[in-house]
Backbone as XML, in Angstrom:
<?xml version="1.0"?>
<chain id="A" units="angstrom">
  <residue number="1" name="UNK">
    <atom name="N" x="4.108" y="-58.029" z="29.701"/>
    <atom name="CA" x="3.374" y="-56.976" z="30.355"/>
    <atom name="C" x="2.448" y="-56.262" z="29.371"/>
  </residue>
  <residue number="2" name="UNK">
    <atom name="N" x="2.888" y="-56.292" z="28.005"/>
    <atom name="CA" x="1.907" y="-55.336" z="27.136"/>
    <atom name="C" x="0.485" y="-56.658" z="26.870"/>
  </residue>
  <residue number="3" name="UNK">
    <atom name="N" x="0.790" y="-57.528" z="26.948"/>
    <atom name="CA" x="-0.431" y="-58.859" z="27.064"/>
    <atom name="C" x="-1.022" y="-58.519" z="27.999"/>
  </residue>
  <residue number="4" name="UNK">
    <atom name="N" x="-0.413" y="-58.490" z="28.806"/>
    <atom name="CA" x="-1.380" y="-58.586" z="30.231"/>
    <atom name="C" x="-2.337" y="-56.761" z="30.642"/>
  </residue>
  <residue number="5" name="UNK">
    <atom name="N" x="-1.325" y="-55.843" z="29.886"/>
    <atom name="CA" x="-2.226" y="-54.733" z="29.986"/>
    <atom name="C" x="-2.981" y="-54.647" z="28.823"/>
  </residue>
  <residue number="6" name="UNK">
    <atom name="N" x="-2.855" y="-55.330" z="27.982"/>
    <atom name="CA" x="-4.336" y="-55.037" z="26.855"/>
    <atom name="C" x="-5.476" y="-56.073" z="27.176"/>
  </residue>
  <residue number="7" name="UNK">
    <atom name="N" x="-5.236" y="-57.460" z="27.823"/>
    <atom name="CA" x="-5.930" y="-58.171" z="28.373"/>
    <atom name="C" x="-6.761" y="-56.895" z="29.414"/>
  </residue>
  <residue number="8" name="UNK">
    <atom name="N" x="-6.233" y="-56.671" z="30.109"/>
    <atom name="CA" x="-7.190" y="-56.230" z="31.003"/>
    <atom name="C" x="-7.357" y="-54.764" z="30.678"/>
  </residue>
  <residue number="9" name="UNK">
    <atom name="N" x="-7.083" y="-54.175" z="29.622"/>
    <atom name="CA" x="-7.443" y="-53.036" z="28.863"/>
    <atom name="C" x="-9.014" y="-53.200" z="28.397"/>
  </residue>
  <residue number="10" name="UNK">
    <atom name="N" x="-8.835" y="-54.715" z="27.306"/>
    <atom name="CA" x="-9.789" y="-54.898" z="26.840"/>
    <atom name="C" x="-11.040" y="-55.715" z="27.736"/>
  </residue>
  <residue number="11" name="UNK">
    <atom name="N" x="-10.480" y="-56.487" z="28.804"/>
    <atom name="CA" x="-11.799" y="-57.140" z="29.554"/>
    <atom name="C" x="-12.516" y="-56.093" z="30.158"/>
  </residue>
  <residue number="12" name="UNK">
    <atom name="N" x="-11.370" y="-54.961" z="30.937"/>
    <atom name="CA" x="-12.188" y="-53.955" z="32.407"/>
    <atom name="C" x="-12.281" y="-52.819" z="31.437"/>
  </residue>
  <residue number="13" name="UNK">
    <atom name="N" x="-11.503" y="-52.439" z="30.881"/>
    <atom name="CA" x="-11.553" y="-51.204" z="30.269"/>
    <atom name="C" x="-10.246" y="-50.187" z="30.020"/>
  </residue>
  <residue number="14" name="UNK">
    <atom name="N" x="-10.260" y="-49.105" z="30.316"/>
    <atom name="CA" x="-9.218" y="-48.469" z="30.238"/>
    <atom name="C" x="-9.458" y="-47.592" z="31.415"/>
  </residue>
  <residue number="15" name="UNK">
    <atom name="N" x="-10.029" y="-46.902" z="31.843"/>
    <atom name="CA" x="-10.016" y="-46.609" z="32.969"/>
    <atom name="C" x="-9.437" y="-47.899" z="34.343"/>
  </residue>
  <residue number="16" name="UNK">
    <atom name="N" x="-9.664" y="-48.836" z="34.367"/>
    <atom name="CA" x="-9.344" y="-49.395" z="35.322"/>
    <atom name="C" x="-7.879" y="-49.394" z="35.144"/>
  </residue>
  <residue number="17" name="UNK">
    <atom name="N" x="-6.837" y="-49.390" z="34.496"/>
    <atom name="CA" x="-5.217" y="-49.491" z="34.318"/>
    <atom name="C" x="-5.144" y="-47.985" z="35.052"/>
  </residue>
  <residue number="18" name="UNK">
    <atom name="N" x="-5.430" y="-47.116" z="35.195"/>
    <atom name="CA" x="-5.379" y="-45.652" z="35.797"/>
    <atom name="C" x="-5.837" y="-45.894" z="37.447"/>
  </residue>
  <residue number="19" name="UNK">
    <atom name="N" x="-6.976" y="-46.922" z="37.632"/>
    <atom name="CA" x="-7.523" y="-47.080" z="39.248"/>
    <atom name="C" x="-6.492" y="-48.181" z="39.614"/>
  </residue>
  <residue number="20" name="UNK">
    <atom name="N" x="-5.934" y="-49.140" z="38.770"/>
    <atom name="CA" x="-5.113" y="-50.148" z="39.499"/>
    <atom name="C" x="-3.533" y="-49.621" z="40.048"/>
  </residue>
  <residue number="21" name="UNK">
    <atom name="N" x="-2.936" y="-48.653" z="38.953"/>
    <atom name="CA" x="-1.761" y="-47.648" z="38.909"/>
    <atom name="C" x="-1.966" y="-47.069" z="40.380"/>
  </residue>
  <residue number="22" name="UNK">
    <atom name="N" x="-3.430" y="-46.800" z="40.369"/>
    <atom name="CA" x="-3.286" y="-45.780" z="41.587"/>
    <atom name="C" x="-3.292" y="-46.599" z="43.207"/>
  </residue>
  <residue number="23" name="UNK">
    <atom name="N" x="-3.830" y="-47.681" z="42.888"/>
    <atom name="CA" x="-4.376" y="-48.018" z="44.233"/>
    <atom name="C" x="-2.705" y="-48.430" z="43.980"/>
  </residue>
  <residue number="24" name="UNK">
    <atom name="N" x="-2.055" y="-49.491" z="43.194"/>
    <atom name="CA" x="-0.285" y="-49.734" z="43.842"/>
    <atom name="C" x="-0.128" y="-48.690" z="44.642"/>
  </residue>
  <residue number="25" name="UNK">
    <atom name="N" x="-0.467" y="-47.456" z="44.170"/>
    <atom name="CA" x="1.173" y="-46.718" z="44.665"/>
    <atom name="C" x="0.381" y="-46.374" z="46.110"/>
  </residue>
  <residue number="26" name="UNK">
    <atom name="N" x="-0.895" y="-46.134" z="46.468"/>
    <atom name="CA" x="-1.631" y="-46.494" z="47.644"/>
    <atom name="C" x="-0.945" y="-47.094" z="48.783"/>
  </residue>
  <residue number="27" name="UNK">
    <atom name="N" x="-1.070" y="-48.623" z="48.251"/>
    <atom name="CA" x="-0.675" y="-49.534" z="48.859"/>
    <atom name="C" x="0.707" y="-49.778" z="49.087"/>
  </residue>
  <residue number="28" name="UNK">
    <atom name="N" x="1.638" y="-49.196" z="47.920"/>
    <atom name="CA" x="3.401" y="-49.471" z="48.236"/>
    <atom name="C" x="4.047" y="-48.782" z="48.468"/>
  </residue>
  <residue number="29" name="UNK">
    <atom name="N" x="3.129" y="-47.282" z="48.100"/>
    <atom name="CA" x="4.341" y="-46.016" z="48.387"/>
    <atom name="C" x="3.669" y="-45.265" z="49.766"/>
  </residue>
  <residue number="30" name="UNK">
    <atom name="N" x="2.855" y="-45.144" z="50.132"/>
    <atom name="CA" x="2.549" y="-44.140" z="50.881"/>
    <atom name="C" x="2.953" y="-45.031" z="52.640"/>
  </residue>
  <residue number="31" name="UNK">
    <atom name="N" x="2.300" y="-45.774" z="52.960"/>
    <atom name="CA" x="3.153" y="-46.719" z="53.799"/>
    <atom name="C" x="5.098" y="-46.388" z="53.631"/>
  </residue>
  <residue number="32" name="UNK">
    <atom name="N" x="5.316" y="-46.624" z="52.839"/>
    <atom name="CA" x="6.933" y="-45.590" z="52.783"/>
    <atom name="C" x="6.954" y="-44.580" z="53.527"/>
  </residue>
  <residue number="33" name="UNK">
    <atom name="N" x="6.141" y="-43.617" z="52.618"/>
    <atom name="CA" x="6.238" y="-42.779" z="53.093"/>
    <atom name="C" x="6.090" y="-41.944" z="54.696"/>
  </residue>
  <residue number="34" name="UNK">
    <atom name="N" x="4.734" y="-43.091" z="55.556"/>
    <atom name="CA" x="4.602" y="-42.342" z="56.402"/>
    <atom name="C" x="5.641" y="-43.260" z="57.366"/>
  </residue>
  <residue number="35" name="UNK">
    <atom name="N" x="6.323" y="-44.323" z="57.263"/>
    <atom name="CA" x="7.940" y="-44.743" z="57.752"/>
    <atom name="C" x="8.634" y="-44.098" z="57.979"/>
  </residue>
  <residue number="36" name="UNK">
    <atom name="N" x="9.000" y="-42.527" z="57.384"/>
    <atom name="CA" x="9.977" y="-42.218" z="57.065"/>
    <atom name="C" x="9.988" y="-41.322" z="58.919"/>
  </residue>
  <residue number="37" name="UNK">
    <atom name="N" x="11.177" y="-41.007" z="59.265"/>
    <atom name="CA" x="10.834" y="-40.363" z="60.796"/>
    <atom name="C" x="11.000" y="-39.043" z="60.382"/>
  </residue>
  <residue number="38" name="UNK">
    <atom name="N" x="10.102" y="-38.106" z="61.342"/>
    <atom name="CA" x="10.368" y="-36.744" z="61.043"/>
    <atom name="C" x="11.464" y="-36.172" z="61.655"/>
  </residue>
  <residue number="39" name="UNK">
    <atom name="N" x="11.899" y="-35.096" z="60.857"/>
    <atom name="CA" x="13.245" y="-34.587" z="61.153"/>
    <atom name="C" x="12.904" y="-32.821" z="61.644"/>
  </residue>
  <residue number="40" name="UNK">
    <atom name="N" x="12.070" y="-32.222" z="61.427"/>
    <atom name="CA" x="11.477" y="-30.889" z="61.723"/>
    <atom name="C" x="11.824" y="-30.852" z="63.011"/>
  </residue>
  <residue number="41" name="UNK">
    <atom name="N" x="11.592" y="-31.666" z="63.983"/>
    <atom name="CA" x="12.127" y="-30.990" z="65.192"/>
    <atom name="C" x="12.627" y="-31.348" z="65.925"/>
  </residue>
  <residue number="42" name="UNK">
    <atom name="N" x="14.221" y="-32.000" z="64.886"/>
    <atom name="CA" x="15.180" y="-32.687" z="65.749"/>
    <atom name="C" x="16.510" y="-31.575" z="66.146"/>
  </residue>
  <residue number="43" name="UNK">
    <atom name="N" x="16.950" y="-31.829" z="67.204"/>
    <atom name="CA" x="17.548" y="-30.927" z="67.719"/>
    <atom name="C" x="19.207" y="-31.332" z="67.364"/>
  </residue>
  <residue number="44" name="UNK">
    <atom name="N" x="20.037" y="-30.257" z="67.047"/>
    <atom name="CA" x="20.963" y="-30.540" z="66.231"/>
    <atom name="C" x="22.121" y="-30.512" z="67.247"/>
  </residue>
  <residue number="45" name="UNK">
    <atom name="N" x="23.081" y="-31.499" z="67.729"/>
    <atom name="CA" x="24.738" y="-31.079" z="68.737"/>
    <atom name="C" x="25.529" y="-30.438" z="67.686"/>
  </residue>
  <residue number="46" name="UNK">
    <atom name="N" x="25.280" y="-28.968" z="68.842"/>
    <atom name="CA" x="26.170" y="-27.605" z="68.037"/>
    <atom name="C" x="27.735" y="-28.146" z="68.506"/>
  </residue>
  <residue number="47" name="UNK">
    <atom name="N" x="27.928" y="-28.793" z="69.515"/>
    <atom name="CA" x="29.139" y="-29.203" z="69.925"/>
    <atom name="C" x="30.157" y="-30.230" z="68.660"/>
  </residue>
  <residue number="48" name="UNK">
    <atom name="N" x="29.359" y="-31.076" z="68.211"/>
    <atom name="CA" x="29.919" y="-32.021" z="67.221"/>
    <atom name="C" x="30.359" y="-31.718" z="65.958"/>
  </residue>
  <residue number="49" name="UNK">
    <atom name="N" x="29.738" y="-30.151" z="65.678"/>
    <atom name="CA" x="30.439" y="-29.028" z="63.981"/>
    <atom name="C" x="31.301" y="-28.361" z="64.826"/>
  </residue>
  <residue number="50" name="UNK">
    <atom name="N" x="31.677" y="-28.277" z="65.791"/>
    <atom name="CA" x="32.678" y="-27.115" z="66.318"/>
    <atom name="C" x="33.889" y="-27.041" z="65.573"/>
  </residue>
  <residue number="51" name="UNK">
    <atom name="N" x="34.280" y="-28.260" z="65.596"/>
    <atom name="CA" x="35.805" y="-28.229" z="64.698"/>
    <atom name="C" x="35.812" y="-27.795" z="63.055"/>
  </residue>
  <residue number="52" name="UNK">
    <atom name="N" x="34.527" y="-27.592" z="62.878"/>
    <atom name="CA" x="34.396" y="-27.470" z="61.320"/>
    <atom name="C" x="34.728" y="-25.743" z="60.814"/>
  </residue>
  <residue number="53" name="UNK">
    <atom name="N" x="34.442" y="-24.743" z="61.672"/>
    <atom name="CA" x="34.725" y="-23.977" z="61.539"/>
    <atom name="C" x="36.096" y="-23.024" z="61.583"/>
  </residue>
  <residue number="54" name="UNK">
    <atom name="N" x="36.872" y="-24.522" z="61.828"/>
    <atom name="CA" x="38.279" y="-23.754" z="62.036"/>
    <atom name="C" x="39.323" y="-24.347" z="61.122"/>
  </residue>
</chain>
């Protein structure tokens, strides 16, 4: 990996290891992220903690 990032350190530059970093996480994390289901306005069974309080 340190070959392959000075290879393309030295062909593209150094700025491009900062645009390639970014577009991954673009492409692998944010797709995650918008997967994830929202929970803000899920409604909670007050019936199913009942026993917890005793």
């Amino acid at each position: 990996m340190a070959a392959l990032g000075g290879i393309v350190y030295d062909s593209l530059g150094g700025q491009w290891i900062f645009i390639i970093y970014i577009a991954c996480e673009l492409c692998i994390r944010l797709p995650l992220l918008f997967s994830l289901p929202e929970t803000l306005h899920h409604q909670v069974n007050e019936e199913a903690f009942a026993d917890l309080d005793k």
